[in-house]
BATOR-998674 format. One line per 4 residues: number of its first residue (from 1); their letters; for each residue x, y, z of C-alpha. Coordinates in steps of 0.02 Angstrom, whole numbers, plus 50000, padded with zeros to 5 digits. Layout:
N
NUM = A = X,Y,Z | ...
This chain:
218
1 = XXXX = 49765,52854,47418 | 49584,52860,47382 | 49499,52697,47293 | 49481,52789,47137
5 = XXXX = 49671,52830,47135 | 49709,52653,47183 | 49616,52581,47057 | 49695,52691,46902
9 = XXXX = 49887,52645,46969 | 49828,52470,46982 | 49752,52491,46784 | 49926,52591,46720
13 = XXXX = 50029,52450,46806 | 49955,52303,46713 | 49925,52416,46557 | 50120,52442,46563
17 = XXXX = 50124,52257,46573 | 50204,52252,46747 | 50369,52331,46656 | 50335,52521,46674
21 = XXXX = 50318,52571,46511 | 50212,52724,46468 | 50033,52718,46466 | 49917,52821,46332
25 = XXXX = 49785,52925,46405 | 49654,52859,46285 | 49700,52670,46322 | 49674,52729,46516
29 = XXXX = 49527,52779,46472 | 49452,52657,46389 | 49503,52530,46507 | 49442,52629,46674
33 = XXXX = 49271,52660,46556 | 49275,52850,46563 | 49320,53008,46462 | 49520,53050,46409
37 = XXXX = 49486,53223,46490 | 49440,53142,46665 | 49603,53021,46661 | 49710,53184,46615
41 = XXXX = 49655,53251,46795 | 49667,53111,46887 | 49850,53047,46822 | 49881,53259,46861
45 = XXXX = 49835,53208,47028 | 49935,53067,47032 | 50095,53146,46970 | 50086,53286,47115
49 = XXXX = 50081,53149,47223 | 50214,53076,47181 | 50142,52908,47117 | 50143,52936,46921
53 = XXXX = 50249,53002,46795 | 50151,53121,46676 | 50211,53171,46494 | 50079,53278,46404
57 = XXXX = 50039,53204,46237 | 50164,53068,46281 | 50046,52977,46432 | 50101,52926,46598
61 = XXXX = 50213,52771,46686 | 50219,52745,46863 | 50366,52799,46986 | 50450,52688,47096
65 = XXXX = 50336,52740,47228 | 50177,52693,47122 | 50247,52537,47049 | 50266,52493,47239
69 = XXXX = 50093,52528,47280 | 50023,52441,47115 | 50124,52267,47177 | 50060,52283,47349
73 = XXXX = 49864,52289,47266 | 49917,52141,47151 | 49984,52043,47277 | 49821,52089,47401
77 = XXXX = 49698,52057,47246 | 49775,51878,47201 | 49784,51826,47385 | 49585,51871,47405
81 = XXXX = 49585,51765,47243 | 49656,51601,47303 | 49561,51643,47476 | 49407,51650,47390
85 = XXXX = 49428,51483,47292 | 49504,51378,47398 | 49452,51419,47584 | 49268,51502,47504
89 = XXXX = 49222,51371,47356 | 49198,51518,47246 | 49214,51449,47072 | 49369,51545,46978
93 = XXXX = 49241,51656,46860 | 49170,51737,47016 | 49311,51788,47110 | 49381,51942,47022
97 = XXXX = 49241,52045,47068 | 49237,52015,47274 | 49440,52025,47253 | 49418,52211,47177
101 = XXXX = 49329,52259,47339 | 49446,52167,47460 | 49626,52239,47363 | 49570,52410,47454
105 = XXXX = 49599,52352,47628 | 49735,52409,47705 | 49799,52323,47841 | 49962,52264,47805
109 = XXXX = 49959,52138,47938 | 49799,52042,47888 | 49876,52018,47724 | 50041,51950,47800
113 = XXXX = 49943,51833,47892 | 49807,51779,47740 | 49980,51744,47629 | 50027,51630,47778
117 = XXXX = 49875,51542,47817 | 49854,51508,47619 | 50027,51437,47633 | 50121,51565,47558
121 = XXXX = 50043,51540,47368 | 50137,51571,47202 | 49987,51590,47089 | 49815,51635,47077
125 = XXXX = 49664,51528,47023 | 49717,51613,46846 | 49867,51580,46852 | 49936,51733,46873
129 = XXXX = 50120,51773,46985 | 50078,51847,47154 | 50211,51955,47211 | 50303,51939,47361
133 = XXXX = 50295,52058,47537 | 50419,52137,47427 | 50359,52157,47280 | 50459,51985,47206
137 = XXXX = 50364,51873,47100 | 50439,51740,46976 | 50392,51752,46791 | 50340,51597,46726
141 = XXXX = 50421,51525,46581 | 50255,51497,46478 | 50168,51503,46275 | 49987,51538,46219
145 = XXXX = 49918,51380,46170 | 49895,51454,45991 | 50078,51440,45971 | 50114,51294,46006
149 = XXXX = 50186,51160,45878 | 50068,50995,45834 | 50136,50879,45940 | 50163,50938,46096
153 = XXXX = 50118,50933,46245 | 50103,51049,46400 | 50021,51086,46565 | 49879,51208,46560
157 = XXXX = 49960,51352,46696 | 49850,51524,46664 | 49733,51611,46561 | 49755,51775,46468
161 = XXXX = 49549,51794,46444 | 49495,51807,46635 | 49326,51845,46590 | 49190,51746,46668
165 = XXXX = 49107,51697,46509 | 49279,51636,46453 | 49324,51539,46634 | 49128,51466,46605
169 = XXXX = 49164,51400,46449 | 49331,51324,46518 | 49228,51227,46666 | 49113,51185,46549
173 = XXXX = 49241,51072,46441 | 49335,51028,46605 | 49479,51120,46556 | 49570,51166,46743
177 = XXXX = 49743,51234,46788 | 49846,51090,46820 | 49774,50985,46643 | 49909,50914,46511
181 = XXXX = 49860,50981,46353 | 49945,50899,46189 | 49895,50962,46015 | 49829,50837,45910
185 = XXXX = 49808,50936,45762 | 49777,51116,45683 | 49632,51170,45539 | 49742,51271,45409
189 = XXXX = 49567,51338,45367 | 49541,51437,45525 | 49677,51403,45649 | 49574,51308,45783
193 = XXXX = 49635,51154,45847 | 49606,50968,45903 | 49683,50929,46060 | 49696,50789,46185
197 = XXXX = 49649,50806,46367 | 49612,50707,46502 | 49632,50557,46367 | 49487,50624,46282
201 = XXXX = 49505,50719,46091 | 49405,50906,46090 | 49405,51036,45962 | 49438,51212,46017
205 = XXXX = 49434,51379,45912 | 49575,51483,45865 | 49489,51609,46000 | 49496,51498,46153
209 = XXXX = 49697,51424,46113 | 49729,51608,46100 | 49682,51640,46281 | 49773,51449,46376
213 = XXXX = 49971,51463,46444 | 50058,51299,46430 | 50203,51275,46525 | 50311,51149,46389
217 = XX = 50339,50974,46443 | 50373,50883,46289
């Protein structure tokens, strides 16, 4: 597989939301930032090899043998990830970037032993699963901040906005994986809330609970 056909299995594997469902041409295309025409012959490509599933007019899902490969980029992307921040000091809004080059690698055995030496991690610094040598990765039991009832209370676990401006903003109010997070209180008005962290009272926007995971506690 070339880089450019790596990176369009990787983009119809999370567009399918990990569950192989089929992917429009024109959301393909927007997300890889290039015409409908030049996903159409690359997913063409694709399909001959084997990797994709293509349904003119319909889109395109990944076959068992792409949904393999897209799982072994996850897992190689997340691992550069937690690399990055943890043995690196790379701050968790500059990592994605560096991990897009280092997915591409493709020694199977310098991966093996980066899982190990991390000590075999289940999550990125976003949160997010990293699958398993075999593709395995546990779902985690989680709810948008948004959604959650005043009066609870949670621990902060991923982000749905990755973006650095968003992870920026995050650092900037000291809000870290790993944080309890109860709702204090929500504006009727606009939907943004007041919430306690750290024993200290913030106010977020509707925007920003719409992008935190909480794992429930109480």
């Amino acid at each position: 597989m070339t880089l450019s056909e790596e990176d369009y299995i990787k983009a119809i594997y999370h567009l399918g939301k990990g569950e192989n469902t089929t992917v429009s041409t024109n959301a393909l295309a927007e997300q890889m930032h290039t015409k409908p025409s030049s996903v159409t012959d690359m997913i063409k490509k694709l399909s001959e090899k084997g990797v994709a599933n293509y349904k003119p007019y319909k889109g395109v899902s990944l076959s068992e043998y792409g949904e393999k490969i897209a799982l072994s980029l996850v897992r190689k992307h997340r691992l550069w990830e937690v690399f990055l921040v943890d043995k690196l000091d790379f701050s968790w809004d500059e990592v994605h970037e560096v991990a897009e080059q280092l997915e591409h690698i493709k020694s199977e055995k310098l991966v093996d032993q980066l899982d190990k030496h991390l000590g075999y991690p289940d999550v990125d610094p976003h949160g997010d699963p990293i699958p398993s040598k075999k593709g395995e990765f546990k779902k985690a039991i989680k709810k948008l901040l948004i959604e959650v009832p005043i009066g609870t209370s949670g621990v902060c676990v991923g982000v749905k906005d990755s973006s650095a401006p968003f992870l920026k903003f995050l650092d900037k109010n000291k809000i870290a994986l790993g944080d309890t997070i109860a709702v204090v209180d929500k504006e009727e008005f606009d939907g943004s809330l007041y919430i306690q962290i750290k024993q200290k009272e913030i106010h977020i926007s509707n925007q920003i609970a719409s992008n935190l995971y909480l794992k429930i506690t109480a």
